[in-house]
SEMIKE-553500 format. One record per residue: x, y, z of N, C-alpha, C in turn. Coordinates in steps of 0.001 Angstrom, whole numbers. Layout:
n_px  n_py  n_pz  ca_px  ca_py  ca_pz  c_px  c_py  c_pz
X  Y  Z  X  Y  Z  X  Y  Z $
...
This chain:
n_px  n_py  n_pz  ca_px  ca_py  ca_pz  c_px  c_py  c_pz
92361  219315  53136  93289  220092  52298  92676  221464  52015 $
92855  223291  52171  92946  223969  52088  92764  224162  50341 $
91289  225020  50223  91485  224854  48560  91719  225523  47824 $
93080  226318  48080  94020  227036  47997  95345  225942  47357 $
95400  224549  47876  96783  224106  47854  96154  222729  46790 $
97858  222724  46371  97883  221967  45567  98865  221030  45867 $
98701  219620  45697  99575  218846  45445  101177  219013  45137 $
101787  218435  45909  103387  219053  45745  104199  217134  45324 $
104985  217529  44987  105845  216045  44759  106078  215063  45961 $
105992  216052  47507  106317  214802  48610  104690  214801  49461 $
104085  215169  48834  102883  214860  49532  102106  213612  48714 $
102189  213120  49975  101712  210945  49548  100489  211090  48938 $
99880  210533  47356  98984  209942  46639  97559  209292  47323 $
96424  209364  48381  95785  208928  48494  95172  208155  47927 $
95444  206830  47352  94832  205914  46376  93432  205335  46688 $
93471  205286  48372  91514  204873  48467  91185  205995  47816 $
91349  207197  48253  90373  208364  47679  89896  208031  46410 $
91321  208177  45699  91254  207870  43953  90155  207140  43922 $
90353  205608  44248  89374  204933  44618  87925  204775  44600 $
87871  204894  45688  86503  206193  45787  85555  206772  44685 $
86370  207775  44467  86110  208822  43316  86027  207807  41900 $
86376  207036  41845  86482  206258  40327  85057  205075  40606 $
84999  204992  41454  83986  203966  41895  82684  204564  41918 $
82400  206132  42419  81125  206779  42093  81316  207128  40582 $
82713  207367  39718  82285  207636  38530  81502  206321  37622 $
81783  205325  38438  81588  204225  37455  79683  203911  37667 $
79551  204035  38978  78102  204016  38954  77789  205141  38346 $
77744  206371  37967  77389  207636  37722  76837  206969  35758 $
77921  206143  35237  78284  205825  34105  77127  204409  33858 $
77276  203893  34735  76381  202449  34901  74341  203319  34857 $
74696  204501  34825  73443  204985  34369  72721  205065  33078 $
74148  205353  32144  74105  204630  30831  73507  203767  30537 $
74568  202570  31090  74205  201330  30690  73740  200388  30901 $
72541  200472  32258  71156  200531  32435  70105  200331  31348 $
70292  201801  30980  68858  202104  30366  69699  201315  28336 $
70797  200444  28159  70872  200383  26868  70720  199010  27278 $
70672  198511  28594  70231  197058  28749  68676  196448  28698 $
68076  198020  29242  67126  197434  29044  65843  198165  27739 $
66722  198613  26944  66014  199331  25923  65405  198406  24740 $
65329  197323  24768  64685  196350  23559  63442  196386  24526 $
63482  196071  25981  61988  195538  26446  61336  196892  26966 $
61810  197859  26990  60918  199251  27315  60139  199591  25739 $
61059  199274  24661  61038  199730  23838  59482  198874  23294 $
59631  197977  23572  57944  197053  23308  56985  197398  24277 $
57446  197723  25370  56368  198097  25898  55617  199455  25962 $
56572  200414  25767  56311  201658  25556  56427  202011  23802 $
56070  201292  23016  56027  201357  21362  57001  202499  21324 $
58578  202762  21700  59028  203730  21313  60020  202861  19916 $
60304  204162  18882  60663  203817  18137  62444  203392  18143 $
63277  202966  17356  64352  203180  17619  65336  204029  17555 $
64919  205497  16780  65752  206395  17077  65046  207243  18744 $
63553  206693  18876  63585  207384  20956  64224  206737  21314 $
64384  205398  21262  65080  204438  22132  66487  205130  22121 $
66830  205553  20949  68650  205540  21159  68586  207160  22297 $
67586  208055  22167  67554  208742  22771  67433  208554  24474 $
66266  208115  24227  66477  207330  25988  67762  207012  26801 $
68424  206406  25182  69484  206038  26466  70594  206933  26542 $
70717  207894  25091  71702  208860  25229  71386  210043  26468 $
69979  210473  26764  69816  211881  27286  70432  212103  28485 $
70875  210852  29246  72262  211093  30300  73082  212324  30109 $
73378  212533  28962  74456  213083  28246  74094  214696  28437 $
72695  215118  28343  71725  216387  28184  73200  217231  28522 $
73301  217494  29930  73837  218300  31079  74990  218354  30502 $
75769  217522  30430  76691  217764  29730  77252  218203  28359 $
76435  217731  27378  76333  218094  26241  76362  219719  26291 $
75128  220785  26711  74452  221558  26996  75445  222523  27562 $
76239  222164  28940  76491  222954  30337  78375  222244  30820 $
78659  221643  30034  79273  221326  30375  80995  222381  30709 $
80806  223394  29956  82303  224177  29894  81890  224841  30764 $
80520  225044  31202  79922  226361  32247  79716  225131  33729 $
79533  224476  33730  79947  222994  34750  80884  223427  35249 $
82145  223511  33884  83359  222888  34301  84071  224311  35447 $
83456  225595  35376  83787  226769  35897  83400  227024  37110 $
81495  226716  37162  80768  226815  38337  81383  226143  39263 $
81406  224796  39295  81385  223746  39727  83520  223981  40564 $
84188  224246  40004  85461  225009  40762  85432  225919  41750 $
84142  226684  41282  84171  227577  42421  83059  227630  43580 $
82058  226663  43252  81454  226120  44312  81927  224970  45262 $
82707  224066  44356  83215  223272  45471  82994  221822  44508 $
84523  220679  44583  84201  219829  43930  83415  218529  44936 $
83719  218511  46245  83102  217640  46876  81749  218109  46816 $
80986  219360  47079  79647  219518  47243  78998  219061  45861 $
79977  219478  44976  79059  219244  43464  78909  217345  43084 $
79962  216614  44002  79878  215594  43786  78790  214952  44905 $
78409  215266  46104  77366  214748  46700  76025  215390  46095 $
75962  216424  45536  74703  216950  44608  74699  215991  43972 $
75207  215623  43016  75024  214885  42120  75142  213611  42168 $
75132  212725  43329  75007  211834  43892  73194  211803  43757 $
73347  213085  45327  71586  212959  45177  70509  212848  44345 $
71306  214063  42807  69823  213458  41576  69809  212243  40900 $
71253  211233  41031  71116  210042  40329  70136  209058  41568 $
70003  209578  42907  68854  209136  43770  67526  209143  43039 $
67735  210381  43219  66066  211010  43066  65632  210519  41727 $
66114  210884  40674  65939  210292  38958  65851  208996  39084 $
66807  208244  39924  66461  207068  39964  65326  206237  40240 $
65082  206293  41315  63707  206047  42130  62716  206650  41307 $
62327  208273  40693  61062  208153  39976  61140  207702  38595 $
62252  207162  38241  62179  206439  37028  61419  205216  36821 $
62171  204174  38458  61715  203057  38827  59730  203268  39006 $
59111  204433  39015  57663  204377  39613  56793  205152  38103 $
57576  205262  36991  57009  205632  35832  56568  204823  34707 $
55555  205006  34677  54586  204103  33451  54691  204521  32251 $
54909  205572  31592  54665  205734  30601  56135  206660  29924 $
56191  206888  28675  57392  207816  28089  57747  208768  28804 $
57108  210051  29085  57325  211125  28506  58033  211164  30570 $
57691  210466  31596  58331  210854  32760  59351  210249  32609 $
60001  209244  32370  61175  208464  31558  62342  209369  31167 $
61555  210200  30426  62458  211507  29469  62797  212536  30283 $
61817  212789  30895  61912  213706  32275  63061  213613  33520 $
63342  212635  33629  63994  211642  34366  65538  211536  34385 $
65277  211118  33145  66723  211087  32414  67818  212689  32123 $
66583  213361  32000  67258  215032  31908  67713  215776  33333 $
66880  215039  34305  67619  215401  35814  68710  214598  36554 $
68929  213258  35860  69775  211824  36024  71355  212651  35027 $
70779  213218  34618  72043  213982  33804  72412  214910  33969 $
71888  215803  34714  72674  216834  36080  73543  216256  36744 $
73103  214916  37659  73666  214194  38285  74818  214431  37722 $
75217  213044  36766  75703  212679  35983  77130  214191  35552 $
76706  214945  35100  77475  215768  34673  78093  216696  35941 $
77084  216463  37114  78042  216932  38270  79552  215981  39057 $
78961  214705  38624  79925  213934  38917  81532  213969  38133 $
81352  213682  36595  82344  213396  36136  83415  214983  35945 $
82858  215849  36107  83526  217231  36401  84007  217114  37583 $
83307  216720  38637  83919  217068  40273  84856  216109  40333 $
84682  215191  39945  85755  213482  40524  87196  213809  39719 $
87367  213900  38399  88685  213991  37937  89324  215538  38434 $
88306  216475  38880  89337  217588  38917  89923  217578  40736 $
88520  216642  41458  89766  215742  43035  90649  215055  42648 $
90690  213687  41902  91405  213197  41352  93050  213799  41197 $
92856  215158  40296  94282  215598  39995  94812  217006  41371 $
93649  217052  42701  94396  217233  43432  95056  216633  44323 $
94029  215219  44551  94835  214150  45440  95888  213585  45058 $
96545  213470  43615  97557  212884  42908  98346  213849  43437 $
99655  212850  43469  101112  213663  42942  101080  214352  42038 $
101544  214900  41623  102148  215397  40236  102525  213989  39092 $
103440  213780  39506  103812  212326  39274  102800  211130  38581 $
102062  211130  39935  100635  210146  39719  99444  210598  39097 $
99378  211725  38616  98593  212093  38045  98131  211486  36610 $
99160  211631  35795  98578  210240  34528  98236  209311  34776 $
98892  208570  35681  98241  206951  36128  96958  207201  36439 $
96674  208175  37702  95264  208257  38225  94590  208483  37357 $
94520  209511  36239  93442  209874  35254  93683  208776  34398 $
94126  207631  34033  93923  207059  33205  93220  205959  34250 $
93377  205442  35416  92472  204646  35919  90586  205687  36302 $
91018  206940  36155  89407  206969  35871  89213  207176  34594 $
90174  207351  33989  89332  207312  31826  88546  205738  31980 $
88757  204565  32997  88052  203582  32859  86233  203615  33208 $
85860  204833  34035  85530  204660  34473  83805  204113  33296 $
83841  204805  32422  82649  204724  31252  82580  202934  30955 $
83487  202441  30767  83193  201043  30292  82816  200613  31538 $
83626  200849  32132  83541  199519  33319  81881  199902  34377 $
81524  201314  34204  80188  201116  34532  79356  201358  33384 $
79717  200875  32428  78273  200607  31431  78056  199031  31328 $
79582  197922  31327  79900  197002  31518  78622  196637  32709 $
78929  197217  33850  78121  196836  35219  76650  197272  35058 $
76550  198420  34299  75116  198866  34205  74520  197961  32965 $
75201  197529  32165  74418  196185  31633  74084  194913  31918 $
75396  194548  32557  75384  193705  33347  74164  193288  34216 $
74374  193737  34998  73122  193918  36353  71870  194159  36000 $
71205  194939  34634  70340  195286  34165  69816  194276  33429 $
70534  193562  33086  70272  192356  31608  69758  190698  32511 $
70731  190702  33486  70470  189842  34454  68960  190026  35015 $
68838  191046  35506  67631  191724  36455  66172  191493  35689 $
66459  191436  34317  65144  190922  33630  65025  189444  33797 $
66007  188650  34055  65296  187034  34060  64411  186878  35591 $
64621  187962  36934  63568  188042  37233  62711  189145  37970 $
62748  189589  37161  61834  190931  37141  61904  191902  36996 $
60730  193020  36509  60316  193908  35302  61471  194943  35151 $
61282  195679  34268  62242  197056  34034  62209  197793  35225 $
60944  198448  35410  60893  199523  36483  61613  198771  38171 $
60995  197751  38595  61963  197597  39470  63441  197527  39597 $
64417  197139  38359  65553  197247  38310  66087  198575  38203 $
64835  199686  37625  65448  200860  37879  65047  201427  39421 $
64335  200810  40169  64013  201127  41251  65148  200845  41859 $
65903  199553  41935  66983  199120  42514  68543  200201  42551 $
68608  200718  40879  69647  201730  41147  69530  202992  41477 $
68131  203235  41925  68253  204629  42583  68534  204199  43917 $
68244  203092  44768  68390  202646  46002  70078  202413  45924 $
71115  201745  44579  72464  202102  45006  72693  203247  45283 $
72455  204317  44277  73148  205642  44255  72934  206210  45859 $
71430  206111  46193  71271  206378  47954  72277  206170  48579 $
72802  204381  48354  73615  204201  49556  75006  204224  49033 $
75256  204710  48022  76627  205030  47499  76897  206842  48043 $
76116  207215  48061  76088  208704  48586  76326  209070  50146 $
75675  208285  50871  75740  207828  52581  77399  207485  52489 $
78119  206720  51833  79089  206111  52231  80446  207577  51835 $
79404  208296  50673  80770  209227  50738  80944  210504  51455 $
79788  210377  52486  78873  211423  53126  80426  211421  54353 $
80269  210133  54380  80678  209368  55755  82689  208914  55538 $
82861  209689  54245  84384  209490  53772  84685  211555  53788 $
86157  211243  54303  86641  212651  54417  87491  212949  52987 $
86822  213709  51922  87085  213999  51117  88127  215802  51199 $
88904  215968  49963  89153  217527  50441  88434  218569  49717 $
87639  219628  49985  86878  220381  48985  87973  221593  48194 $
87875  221017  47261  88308  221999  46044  88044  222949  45225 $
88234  224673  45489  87811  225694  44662  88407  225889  43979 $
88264  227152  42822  89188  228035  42372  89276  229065  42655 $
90595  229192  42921  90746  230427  43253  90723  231702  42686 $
90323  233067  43190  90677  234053  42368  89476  234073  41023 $
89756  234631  39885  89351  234560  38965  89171  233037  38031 $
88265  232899  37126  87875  232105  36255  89421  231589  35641 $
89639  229774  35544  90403  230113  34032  90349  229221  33161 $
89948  229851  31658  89439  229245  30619  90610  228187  29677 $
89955  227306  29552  90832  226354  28833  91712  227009  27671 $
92899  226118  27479  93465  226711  25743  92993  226204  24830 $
93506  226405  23654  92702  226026  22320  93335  224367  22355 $
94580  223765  22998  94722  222583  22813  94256  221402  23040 $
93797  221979  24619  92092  221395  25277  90709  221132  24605 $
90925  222162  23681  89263  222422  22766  89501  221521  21651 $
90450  221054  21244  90856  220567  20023  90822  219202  20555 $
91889  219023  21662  92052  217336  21815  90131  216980  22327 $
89704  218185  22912  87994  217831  23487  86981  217643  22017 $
87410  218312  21162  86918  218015  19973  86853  216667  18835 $
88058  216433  19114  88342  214918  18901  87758  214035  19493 $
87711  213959  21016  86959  213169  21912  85768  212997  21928 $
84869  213973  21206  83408  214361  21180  83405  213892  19766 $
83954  213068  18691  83820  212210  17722  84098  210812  18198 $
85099  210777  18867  85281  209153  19765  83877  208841  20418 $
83704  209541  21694  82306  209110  21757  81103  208779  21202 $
80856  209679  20605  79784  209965  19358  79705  208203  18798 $
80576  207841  18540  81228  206420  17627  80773  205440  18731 $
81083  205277  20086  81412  204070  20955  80361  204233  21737 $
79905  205212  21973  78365  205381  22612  77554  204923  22079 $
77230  205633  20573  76718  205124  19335  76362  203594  19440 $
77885  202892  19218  77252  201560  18850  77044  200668  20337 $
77397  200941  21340  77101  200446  22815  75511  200265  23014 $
74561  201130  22491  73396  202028  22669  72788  200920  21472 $
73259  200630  20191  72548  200114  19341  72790  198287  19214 $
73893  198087  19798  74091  196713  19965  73786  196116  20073 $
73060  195948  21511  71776  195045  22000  70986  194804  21217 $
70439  195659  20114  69344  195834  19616  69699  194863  17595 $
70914  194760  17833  71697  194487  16388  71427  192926  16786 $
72110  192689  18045  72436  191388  18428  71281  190638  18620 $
70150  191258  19281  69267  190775  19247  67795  190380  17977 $
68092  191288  17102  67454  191985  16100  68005  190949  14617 $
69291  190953  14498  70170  190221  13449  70694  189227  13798 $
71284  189171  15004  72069  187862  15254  71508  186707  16071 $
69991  187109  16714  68849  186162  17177  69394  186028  18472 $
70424  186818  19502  70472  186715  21093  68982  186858  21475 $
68593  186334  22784  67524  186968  23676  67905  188472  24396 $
67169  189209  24432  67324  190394  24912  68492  190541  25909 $
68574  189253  27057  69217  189642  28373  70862  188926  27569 $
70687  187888  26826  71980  187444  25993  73000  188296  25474 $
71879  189243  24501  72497  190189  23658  73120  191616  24846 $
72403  192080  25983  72769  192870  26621  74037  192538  27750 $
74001  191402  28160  75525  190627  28495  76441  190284  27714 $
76480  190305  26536  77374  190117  25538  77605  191962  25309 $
76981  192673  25259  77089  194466  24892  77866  194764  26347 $
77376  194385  27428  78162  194824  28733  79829  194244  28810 $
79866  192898  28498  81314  192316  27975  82083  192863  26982 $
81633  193120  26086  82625  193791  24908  82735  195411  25807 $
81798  195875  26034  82472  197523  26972  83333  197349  28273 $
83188  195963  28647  84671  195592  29736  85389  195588  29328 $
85789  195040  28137  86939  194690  27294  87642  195765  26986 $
87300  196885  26768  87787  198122  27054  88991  198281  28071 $
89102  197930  29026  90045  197800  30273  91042  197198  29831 $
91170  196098  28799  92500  195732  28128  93213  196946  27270 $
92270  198086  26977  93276  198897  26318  93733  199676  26893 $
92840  199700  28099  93235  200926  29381  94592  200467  29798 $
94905  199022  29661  95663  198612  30271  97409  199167  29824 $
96911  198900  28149  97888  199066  27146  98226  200584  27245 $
97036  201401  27747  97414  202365  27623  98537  203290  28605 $
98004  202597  29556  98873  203292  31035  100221  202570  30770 $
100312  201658  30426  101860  201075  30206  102577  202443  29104 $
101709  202761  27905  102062  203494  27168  102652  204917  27796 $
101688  205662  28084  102024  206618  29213  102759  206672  30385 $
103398  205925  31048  104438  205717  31585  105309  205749  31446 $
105795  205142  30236  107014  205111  29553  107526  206103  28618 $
106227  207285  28621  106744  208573  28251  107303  208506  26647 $
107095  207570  25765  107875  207223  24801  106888  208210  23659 $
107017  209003  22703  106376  209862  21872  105434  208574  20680 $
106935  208207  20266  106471  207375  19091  105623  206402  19533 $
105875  205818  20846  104970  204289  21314  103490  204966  21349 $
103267  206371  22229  102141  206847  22064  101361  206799  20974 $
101744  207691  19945  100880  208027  18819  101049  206753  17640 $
101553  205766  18321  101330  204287  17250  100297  203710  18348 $
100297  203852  19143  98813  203467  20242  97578  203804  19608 $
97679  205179  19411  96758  206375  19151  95801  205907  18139 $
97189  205781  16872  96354  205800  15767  95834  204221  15253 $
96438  203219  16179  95923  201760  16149  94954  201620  17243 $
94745  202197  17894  93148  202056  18707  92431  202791  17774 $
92534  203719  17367  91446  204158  16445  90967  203616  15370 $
92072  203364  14473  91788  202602  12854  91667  201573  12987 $
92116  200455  13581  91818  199078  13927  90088  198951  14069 $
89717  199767  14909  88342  199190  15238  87361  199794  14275 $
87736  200874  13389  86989  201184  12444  86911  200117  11213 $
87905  199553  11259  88198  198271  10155  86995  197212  10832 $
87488  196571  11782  86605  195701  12475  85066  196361  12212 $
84428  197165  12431  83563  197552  12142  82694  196902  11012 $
83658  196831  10038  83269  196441  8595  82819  194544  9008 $
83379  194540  9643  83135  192601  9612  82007  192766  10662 $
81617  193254  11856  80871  193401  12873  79639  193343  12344 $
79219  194197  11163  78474  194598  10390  77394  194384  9116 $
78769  192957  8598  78611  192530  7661  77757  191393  7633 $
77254  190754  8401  76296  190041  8776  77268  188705  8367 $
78142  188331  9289  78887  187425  9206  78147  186455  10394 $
78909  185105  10731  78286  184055  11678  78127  184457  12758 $
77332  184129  13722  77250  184751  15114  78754  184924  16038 $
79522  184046  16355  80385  183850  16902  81373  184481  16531 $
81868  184629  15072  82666  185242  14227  81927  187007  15115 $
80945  187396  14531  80513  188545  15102  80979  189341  16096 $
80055  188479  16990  80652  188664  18675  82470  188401  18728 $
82662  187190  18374  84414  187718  18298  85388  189338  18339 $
84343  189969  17057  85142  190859  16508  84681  191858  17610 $
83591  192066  18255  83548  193189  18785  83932  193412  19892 $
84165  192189  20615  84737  192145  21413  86298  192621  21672 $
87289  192505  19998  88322  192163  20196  88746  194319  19678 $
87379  195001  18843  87113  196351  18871  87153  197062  20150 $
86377  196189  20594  86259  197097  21938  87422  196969  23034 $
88072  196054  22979  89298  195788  24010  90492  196588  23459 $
90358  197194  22043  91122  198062  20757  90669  199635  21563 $
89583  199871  21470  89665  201298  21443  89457  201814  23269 $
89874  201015  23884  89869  201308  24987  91290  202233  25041 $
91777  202047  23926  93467  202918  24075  93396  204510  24053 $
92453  204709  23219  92780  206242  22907  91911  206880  24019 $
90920  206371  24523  90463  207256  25515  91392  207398  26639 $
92087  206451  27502  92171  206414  28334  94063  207641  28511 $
94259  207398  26801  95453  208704  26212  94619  209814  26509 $
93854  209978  26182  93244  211523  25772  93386  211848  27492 $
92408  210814  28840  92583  211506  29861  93882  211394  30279 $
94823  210986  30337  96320  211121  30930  96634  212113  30487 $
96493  212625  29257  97192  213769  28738  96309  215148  28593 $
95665  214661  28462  94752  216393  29175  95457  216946  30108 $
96225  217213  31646  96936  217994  31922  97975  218839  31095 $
98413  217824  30272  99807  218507  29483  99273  219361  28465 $
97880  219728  28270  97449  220934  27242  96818  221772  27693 $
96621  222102  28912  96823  222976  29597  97099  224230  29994 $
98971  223783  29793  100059  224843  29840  99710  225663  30892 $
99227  224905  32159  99480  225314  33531  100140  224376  34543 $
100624  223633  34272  101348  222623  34223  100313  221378  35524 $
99157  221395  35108  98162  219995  35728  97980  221333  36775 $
97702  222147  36994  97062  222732  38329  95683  222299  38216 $
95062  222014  39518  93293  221657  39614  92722  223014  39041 $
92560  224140  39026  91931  225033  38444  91694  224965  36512 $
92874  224764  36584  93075  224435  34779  92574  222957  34491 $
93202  222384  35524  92159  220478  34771  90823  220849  34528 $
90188  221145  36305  88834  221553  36054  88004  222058  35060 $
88994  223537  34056  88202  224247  32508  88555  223409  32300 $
89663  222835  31994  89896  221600  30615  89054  220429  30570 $
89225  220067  31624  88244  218636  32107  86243  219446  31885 $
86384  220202  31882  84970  220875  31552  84848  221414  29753 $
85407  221426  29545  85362  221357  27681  85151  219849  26979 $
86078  219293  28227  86178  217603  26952  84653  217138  27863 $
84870  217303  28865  82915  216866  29021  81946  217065  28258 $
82289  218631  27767  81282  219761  26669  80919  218470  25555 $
82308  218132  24779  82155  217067  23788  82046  216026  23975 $
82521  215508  25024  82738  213948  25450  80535  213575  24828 $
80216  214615  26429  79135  213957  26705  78309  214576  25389 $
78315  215694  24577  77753  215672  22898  78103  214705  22409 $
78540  214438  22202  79041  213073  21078  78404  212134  21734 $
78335  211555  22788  77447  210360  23762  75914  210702  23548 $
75844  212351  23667  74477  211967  23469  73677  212580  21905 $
74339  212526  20946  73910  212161  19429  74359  211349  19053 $
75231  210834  19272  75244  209329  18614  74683  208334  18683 $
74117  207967  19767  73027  206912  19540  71714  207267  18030 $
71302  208354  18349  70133  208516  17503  70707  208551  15947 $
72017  209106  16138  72672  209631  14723  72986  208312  14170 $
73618  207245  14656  73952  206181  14305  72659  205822  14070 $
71309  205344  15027  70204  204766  14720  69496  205541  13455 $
69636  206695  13182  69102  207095  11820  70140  206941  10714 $
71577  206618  10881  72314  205922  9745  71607  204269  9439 $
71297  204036  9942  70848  202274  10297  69641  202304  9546 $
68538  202981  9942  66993  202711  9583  67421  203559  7772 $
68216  204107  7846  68152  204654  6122  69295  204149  5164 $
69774  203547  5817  71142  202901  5174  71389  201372  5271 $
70721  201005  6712  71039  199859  6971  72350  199487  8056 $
72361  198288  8625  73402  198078  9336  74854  197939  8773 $
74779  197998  7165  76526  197792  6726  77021  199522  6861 $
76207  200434  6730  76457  201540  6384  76954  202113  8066 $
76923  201162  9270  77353  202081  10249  79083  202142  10155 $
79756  200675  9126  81007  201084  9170  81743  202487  8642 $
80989  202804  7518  81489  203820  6783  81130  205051  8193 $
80282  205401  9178  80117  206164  9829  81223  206301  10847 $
81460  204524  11656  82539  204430  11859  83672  205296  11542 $
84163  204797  10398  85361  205156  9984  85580  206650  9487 $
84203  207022  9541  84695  208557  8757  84775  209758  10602 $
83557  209002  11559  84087  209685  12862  85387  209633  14053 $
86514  207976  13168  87199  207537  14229  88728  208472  13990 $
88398  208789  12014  89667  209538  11232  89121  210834  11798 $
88048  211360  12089  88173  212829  12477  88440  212902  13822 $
88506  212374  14382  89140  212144  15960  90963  211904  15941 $
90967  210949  15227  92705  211387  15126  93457  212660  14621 $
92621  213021  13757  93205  214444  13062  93651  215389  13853 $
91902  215563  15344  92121  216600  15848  92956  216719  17172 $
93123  214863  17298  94152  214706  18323  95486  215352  17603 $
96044  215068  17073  97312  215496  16455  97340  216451  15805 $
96331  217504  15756  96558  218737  16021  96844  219647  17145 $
95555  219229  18515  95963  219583  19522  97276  219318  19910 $
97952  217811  19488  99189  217556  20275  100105  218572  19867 $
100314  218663  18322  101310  219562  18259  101081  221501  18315 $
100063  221485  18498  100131  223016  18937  100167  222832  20492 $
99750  222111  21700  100504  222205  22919  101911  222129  23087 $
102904  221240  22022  104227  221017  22017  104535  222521  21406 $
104140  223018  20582  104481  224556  20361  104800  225625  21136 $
103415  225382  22210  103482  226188  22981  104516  226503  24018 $
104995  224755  24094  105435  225262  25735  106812  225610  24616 $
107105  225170  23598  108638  225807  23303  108286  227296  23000 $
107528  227631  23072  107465  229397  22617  107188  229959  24521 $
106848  229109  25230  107137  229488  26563  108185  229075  27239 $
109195  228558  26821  110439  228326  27367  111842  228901  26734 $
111220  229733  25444  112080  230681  24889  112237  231945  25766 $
C-alpha cells in the first residue's frame, strides 16, 4: 500500500494482518507481565525493596511515559512497519541481557531499552491497524487491539509464574528474549504496508489530550494494582509466589469479558448504552476495590478481583474504539498516529507511576487505603472522559455549520 493512501470503504479489511499486529502487541505487553510475575522472587534475591520492585516492573513504561507524543510524530514519518521491527529488535536484545544479569542496577538498564521497544510497538501497530481497516472496521479492530495489555500481561504471567516451578528467573527471562527473536523473523517474513505521514506534522486536538488524560488515570489504577497483587496475594492471602502470580495473570484475562461487552457496545452505536458502560466499568470496580482490600476470606478475595477485572476491561477497550472520532479528521492514519501518540504519552505515565505510587500508598497507609486511591483515580478518569466526549461532539457541530 502506497503511504500516501488510505483505506477507502471497498477496499477488503485484512484481518490476518490485524492479527498479526495484535499478537506482537500482546507479546510487546507480556513484557510487563513477566517481570510482575516474577517480582516477589527477584525481589528476595536482589533485597529490592517494594516500591523498586513496583518500579522494576513499571519502567517498561520509561519511553513512553517520556517520548511518547514525540513517538507518536517521528515514528509517522519514519515509517510504521520499520518502527515496528525496531522495536521488535530491542525487546530481543533487552531481553536476552536481562536473562544474563546478576545484579539490580543492569535489570534497570534493561528495562529502559525493553521500553523503547515497547513504545515503538504500541505506536506503530494501532496506527497499521487503522490503515488496514475499513473505515467501517476500524472500531472493531481497535477495540480487538485495546485487548492487547491484558491478554499479554495475562500470558506474561502466566508463562513466567509457571517457569519458576522449574527454573530460575534469569532463564525465563532468557526464554522471552528468544520469543521476541523469533516473533520478529516471522514478521520480517510477513508483507506488511509501510505507513508515513505525509506532508507536514499533525498535532492532536484537545479532545485526544483530554480523553488521553483520563486514560493516563485508568492505567495508573490497573497497572498499579496488576504490579502489586502478586505481592498482596502472596504477602496477605498466603498464595505461593507462582499461585498468587497465576491467579494475577487470570484476573488480567478476565479483562477480555469486558472487551467483549465492549465491542458489542460500540457497534451498536447507541450513546446512552455507551456512557452507562463507561461509567459502570469504572465505578463498579472502584467499589470492589473496597472488599479486595479488606482482608476478607481468600476465595471471597480472589472472587472479587476477578469479577473487577472482567468490569474494567470496558472502558479501555471504549477509549480505543473511539479515539478516531476525536480527532476531527475523520480516523485518517496521520491523525490516529498524533492521537494514538498522546494517549500512549498517558497511557504508558500512568503504567509507569502507579505501581510505585500505589506501593507507597500501601507501605504508609496500608492495604485498605489502596481503595480510597482507587476510587479517587477511577472518578478522575470519567470526568475527563466526558469532557473530551462532549467537546469532540461540539466540534464537529461547529464544523458542520
Amino acid at each position: 500500500m502506497p503511504a500516501s493512501s488510505y483505506p477507502s470503504s471497498t477496499t477488503p479489511t485484512v484481518w490476518r494482518h490485524i492479527g498479526l499486529l495484535w499478537l506482537v502487541g500482546v507479546l510487546a505487553a507480556a513484557q510487563l507481565g513477566k517481570f510482575a510475575a516474577l517480582s516477589s522472587v527477584i525481589r528476595t534475591d536482589l533485597s529490592l525493596s517494594l516500591v523498586g520492585t513496583g518500579w522494576l516492573v513499571s519502567l517498561i513504561e520509561t519511553g513512553g511515559a517520556s517520548l511518547g507524543l514525540v513517538a507518536g510524530l517521528l515514528i509517522g514519518r519514519w515509517g510504521s512497519r520499520r518502527a515496528l521491527i525496531g522495536g521488535l529488535s530491542l525487546l530481543t536484545v533487552a531481553g536476552l541481557a536481562e536473562g544474563l544479569s546478576a545484579t539490580a542496577l543492569p535489570l534497570f538498564a534493561c528495562r529502559i531499552i525493553e521500553s523503547a521497544g515497547y513504545l515503538a510497538i504500541v505506536i506503530a501497530a494501532p496506527s497499521l491497524i487503522a490503515t488496514i481497516a475499513r473505515p467501517k472496521d476500524q472500531a472493531a479492530a481497535l477495540t480487538l487491539w485495546s485487548t492487547f495489555v491484558p491478554v499479554g500481561f495475562a500470558i506474561g504471567m502466566g508463562l513466567s509464574g509457571a517457569g519458576l516451578l522449574i527454573t530460575g528467573w534469569s532463564n525465563i527471562l532468557l526464554a522471552w528474549g528468544l520469543i521476541a527473536a523469533m516473533v520478529m523473523a516471522g514478521c520480517l517474513r510477513t508483507t506488511l504496508p509501510e505507513v508515513r505521514t505525509p506532508g507536514c506534522f499533525v498535532v492532536a486536538g484537545r479532545p485526544a489530550w483530554l480523553l488521553s488524560i483520563g486514560f493516563g488515570f485508568y492505567t495508573l489504577v490497573f497497572v498499579g494494582l496488576l504490579a502489586l497483587l502478586p505481592v498482596y496475594l502472596n504477602e496477605r492471602i498466603g498464595l505461593t509466589p507462582t499461585l498468587a502470580a497465576t491467579a494475577t495473570g487470570i484476573a488480567s484475562a478476565t479483562t477480555l469479558v469486558g472487551a467483549a461487552v465492549a465491542a458489542v457496545v460500540v457497534q451498536r452505536e447507541a450513546v446512552l448504552g455507551r456512557w452507562v458502560a463507561m461509567t459502570l466499568g469504572l465505578l463498579v470496580p472502584a467499589g470492589l476495590s473496597g472488599l479486595v482490600f479488606g482482608g476478607g476470606a481468600p476465595l471471597a478475595t480472589i472472587g472479587a478481583i476477578f469479577i473487577l477485572f472482567a468490569i474494567s476491561g470496558i472502558p479501555s477497550s471504549i477509549v480505543f474504539a473511539r479515539l478516531p472520532r476525536m480527532t476531527g479528521r475523520d480516523g485518517q492514519p496521520p491523525a490516529v498516529a498524533a492521537a494514538n501518540g498522546v494517549l500512549t504519552q498517558f497511557g504508558a505515565g500512568g503504567s509507569l507511576i502507579g505501581p510505585p505510587i500505589l506501593a507507597f500508598v500501601v507501605d504508609h497507609w496500608g492495604w485498605r487505603a489502596l481503595a480510597t486511591a482507587v476510587l479517587a483515580g477511577l472518578c478522575a478518569c470519567l470526568v475527563m472522559t466526558i469532557w473530551a466526549d462532549k467537546l469532540a461532539h461540539s466540534n464537529r457541530e461547529r464544523a458542520q455549520r
